[in-house]
C-alpha positions in Angstrom: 84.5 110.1 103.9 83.2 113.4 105.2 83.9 112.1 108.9 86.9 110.5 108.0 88.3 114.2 107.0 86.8 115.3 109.9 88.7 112.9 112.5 91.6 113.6 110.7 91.5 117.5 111.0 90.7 117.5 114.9 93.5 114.8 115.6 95.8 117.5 113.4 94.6 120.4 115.4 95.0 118.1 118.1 98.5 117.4 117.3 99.0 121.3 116.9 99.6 121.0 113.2 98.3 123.2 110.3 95.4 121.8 108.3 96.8 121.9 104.8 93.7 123.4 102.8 95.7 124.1 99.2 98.0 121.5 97.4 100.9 121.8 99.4 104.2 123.7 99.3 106.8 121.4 97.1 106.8 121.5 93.8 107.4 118.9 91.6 110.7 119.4 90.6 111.9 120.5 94.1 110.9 116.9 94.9 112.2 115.2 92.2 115.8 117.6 93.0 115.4 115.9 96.2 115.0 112.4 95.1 118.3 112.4 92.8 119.9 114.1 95.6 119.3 111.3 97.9 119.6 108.8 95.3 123.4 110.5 94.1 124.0 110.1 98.3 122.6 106.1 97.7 124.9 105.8 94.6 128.1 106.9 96.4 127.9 104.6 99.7 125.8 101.9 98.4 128.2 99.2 99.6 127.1 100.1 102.9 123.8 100.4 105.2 122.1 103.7 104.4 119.3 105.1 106.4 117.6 107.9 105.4 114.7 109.7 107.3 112.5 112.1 105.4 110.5 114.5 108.0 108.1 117.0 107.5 105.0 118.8 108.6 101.9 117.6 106.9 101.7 118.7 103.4 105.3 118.9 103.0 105.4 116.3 100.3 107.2 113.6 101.7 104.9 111.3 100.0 105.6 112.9 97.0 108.9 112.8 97.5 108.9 108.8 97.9 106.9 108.3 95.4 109.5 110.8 93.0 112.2 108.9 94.1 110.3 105.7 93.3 110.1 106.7 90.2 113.8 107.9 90.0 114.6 103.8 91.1 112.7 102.3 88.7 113.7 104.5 85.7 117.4 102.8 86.7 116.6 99.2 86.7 116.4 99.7 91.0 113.0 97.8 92.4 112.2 99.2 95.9 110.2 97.7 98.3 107.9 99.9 98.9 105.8 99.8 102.5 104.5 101.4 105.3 103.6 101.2 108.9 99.4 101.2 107.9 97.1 100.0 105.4 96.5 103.5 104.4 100.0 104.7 104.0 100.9 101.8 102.1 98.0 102.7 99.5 99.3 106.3 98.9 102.8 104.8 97.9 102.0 102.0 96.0 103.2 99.5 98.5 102.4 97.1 101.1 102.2 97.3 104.7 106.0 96.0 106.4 104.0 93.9 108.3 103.4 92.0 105.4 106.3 92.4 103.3 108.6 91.3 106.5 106.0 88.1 106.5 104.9 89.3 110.5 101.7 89.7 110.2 99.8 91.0 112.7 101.8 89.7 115.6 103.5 91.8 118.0 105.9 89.4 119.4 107.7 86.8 117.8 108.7 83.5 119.5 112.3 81.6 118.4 109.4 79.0 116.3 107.8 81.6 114.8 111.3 84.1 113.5 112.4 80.3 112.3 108.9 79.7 110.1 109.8 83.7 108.9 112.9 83.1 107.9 112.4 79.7 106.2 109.8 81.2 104.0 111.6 80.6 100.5 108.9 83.9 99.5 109.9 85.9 102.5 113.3 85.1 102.0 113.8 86.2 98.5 112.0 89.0 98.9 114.4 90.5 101.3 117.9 89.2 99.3 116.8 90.8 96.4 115.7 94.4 98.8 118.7 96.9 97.3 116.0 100.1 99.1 113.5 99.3 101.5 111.0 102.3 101.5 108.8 102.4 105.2 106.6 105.5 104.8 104.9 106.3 108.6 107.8 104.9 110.0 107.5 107.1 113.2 103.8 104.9 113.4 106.2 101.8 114.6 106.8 101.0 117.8 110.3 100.1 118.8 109.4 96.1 119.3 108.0 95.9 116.2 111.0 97.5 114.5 113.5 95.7 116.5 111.0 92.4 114.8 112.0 93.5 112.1 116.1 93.8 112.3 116.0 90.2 113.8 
């Protein structure tokens, strides 16, 4: 673990970010203030595509945040789907990777034989009809094709 942490500092310093060395700057209820702000924005336009993007420096507690908000969905009958770009990510939220949840896999092209096998899935196919918020934490880890995959 100790090399993992420090891999992960260097690419941040890197990257030109801060290391975060306390427990971050948002509370909890300045998160959960967000989450039912963003849900009240949901609520209003919910006949319609929403996107929402949540940025931050590391630390921040945009993980916080979606997991708040998670929280916020749940305690109203609301089910997210709740994934993210990596492995990792998808741990820290509760979810699963989109790669899986979109029934992809590990491909990074899809032929007309293989979107048809995806979208015949009965498992894959409810799974997305009964998707009122789809949650992608690391979005900004996707690369266009595999997002554009994923709108097919």
């Amino acid at each position: 673990m100790k090399d993992w942490i420090e891999k992960l500092n260097a690419f941040l310093k890197f990257s030109e970010y801060e290391i975060l060395t306390n427990a971050g700057k948002i509370s909890h209820e300045v998160a959960e203030a967000l989450a039912l702000g963003e849900y009240e924005k949901y609520k209003k336009n919910r006949t319609k595509t929403t996107f929402l993007t949540l940025t931050g420096e590391p630390g921040s507690g945009k993980t916080h945040t979606i997991n708040e908000y998670t929280a916020y969905l749940r305690s109203r009958g609301i089910e997210p789907a709740i994934t993210a770009s990596t492995g990792i990510a998808a741990t820290h939220i509760g979810g699963m990777t989109i790669h899986s949840w979109s029934g992809i896999g590990i491909k990074t092209k899809l032929d007309k034989h293989e979107l048809n096998k995806i979208a015949s899935s009965q498992y894959v196919a409810k799974r997305v009809r009964r998707t009122k918020v789809l949650i992608i934490e690391e979005v900004s880890m996707l690369t266009n094709e595999t997002l554009s995959m994923k709108s097919v």
